[in-house]
N, C-alpha and C positions, 0 to 999 in steps of 0.2 A: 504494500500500500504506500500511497506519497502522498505530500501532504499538497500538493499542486498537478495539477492538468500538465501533459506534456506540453511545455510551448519550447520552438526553437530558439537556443540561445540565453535560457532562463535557467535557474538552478531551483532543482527539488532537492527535499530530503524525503527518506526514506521514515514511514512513524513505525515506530517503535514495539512490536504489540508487545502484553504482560508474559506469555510464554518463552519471548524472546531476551527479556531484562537480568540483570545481573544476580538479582534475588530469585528467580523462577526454581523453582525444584528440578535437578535433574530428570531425562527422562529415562524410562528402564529400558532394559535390553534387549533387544529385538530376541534374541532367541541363546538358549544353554551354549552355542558353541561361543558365543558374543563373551559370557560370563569366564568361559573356560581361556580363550582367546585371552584373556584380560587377564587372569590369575596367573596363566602362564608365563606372558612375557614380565611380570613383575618380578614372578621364579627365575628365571634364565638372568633377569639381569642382576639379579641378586646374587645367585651363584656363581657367577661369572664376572664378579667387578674389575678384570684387569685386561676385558677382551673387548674390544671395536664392535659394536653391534651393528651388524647390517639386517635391516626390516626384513627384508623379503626372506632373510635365508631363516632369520628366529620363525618367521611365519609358515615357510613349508615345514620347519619341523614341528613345529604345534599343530598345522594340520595333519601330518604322518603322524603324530600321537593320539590326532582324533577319530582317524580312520581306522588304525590298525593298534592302537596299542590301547584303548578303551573295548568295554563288553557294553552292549547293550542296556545294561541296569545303571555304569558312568552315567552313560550319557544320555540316560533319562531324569539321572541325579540332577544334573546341569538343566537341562530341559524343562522339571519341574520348579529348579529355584529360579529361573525366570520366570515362567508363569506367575510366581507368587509376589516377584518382584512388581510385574505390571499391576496385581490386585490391588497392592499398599497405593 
């Protein structure tokens, strides 16, 4: 939303809404992998304080850990504390 009509040559601003503001409550996590995603890379760099982290490569191993190195019941663990997260 703006707070003026597009005119050529004029400056708008951009308003502000309350979901977007610096108090707004975060929002929850789209889904368990999002949560586990997240747990993860906090683990890796924690255990690792002396090692250059490059994104993509922390990231396919967190995914190779989600595909292959979780059972079913994980990763419903994760699955259902999101759900619970969006309830709150």
């Amino acid at each position: 939303k703006w707070d003026k009509p597009r005119v050529f040559g004029e400056r708008r601003r951009r308003i502000v809404r309350e979901k977007d503001g610096p108090e707004a409550p975060p929002e929850p996590p789209q889904s368990g992998y999002i949560v586990f995603v997240g747990q993860m890379t906090m683990k890796i760099r924690h255990d690792r304080p002396n090692v250059q982290h490059d994104q993509s490569k922390v990231m396919q191993e967190i995914s190779k850990m989600w595909r292959l190195g979780m059972d079913d019941k994980d990763q419903r663990y994760y699955n259902d504390f999101a759900e619970q997260l969006k309830e709150e």
